[in-house]
Backbone bond lengths (Angstrom), bond angles and torsions (degrees), N, CA, C in turn:
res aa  C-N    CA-C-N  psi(-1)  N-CA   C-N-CA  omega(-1)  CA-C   N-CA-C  phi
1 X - - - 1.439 - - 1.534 110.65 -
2 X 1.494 107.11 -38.36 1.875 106.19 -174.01 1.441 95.10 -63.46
3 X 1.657 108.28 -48.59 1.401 83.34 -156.60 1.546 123.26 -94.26
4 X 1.490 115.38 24.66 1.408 117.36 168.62 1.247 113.18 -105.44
5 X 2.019 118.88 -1.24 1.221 124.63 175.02 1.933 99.95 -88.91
6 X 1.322 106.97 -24.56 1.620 98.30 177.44 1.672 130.45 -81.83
7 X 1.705 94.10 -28.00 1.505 106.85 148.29 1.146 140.95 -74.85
8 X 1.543 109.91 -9.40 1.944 115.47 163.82 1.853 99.09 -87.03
9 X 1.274 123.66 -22.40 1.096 117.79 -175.94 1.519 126.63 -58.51
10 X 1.272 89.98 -32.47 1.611 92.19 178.05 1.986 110.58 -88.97
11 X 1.092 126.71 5.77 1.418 133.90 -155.08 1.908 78.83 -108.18
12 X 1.349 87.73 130.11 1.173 118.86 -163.23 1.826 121.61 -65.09
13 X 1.527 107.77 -20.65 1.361 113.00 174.85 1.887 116.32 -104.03
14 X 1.349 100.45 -34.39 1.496 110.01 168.63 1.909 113.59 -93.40
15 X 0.927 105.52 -10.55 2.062 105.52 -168.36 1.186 89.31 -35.42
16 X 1.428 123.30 -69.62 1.414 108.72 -136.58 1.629 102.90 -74.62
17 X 1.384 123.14 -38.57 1.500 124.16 -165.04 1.781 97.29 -58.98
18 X 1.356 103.78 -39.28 2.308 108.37 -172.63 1.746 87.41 -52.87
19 X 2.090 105.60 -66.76 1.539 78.41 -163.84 1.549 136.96 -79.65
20 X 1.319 113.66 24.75 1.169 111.33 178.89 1.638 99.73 -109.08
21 X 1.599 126.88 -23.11 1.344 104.57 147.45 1.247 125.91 -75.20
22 X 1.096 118.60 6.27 2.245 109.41 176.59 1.369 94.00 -100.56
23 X 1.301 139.79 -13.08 1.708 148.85 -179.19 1.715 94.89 -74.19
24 X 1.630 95.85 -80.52 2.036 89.45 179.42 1.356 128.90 -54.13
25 X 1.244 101.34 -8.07 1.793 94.35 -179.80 1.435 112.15 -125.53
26 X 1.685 109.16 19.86 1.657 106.53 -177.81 1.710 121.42 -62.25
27 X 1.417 92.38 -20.27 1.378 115.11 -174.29 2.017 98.53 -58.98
28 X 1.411 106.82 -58.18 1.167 111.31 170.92 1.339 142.41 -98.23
29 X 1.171 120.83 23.51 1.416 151.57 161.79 1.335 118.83 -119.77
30 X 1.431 124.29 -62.14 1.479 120.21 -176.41 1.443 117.13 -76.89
31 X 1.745 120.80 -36.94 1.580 116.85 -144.37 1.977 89.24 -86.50
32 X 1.595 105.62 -48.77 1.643 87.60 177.46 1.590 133.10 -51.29
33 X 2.000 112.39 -20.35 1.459 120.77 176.89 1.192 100.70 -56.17
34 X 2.071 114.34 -54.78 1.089 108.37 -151.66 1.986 114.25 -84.93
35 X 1.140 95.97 39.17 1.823 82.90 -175.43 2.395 75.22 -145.70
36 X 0.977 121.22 27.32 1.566 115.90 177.39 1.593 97.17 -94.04
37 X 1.728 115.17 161.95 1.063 128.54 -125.91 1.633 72.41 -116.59
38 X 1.543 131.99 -29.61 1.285 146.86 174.79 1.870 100.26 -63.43
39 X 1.879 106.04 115.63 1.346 113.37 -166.41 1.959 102.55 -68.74
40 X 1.319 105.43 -34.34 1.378 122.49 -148.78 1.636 103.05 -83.26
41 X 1.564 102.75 -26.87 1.858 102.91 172.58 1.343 96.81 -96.46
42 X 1.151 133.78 -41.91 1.974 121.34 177.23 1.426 92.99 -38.73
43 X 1.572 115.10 -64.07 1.044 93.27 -150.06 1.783 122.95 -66.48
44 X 1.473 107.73 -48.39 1.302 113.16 171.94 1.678 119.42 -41.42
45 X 1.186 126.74 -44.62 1.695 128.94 168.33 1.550 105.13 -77.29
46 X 1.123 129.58 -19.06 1.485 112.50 157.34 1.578 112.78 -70.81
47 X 1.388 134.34 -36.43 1.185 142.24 -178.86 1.554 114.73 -66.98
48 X 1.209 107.13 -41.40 1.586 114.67 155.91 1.234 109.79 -61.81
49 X 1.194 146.79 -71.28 1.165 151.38 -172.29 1.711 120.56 -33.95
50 X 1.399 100.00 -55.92 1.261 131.81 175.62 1.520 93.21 -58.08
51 X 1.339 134.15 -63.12 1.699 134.12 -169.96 1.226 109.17 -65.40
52 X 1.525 114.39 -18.62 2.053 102.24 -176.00 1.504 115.61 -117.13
53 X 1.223 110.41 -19.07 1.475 141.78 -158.76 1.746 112.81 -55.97
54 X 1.693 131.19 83.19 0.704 111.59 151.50 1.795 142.15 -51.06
55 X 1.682 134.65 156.33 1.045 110.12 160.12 1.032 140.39 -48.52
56 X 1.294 127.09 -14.65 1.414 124.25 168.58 1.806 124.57 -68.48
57 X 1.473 89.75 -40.68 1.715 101.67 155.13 1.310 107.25 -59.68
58 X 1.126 144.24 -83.16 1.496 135.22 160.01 1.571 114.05 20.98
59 X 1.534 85.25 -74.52 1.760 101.80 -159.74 1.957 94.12 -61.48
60 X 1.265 108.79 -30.60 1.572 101.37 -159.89 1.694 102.31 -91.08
61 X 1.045 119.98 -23.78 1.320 116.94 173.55 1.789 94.75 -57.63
62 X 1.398 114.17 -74.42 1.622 118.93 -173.79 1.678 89.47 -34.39
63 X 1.277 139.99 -108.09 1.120 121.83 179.00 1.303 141.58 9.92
64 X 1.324 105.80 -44.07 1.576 122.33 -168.96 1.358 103.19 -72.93
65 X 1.755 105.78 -53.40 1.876 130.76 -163.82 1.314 70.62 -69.62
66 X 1.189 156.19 -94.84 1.463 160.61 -122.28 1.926 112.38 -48.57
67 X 1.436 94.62 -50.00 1.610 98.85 -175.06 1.581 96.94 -89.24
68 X 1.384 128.56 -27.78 1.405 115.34 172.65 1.469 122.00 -69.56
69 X 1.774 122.48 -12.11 1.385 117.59 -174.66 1.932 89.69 -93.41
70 X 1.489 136.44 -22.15 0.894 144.89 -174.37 1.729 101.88 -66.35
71 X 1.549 104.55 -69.85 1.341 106.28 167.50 1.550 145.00 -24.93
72 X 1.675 96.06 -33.43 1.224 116.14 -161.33 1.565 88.47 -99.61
73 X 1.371 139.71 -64.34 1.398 133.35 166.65 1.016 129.79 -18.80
74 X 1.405 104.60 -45.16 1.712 125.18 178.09 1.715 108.66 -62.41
75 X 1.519 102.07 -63.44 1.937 98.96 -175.17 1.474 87.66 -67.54
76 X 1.165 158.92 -14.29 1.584 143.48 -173.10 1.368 116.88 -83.43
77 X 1.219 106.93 -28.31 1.627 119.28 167.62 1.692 88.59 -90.77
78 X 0.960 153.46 -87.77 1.503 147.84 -146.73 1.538 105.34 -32.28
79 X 1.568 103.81 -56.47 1.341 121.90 176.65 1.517 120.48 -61.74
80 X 1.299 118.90 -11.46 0.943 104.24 172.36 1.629 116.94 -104.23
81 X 1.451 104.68 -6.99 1.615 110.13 174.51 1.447 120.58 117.26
């Protein structure tokens, strides 16, 4: 889905409407690619990311990585008892 919303983006009658839906939903399309354990989708949704990405996206990805390394601490201690 990201990446057929970043290739309508540049197409000259829809661009702008694709990137302002791949902007509201990067959170749920781009930020889980870019933190996957798979080298070849990090990288490609980081490359998107990187091409549309205001700073404010910026700031919310850091955010994003932030409560997901929290998350993960949390079930690691749960899991461990």
């Amino acid at each position: 889905m990201a990446r057929a919303l970043h290739r309508l983006s540049s197409h000259s009658q829809v661009g702008d409407s694709a990137l302002l839906a791949l902007r509201r939903t990067c959170w749920d399309l781009l930020f889980p690619q870019m933190v996957q354990d798979d080298e070849a989708r990090r990288r490609e949704a980081r490359t998107i990311f990187d091409a549309i990405a205001t700073p404010h996206e910026h700031t919310r990805f850091a955010s994003y990585t932030e409560s997901q390394s929290f998350w993960n601490k949390f079930r690691q201690r749960f899991r461990r008892g």
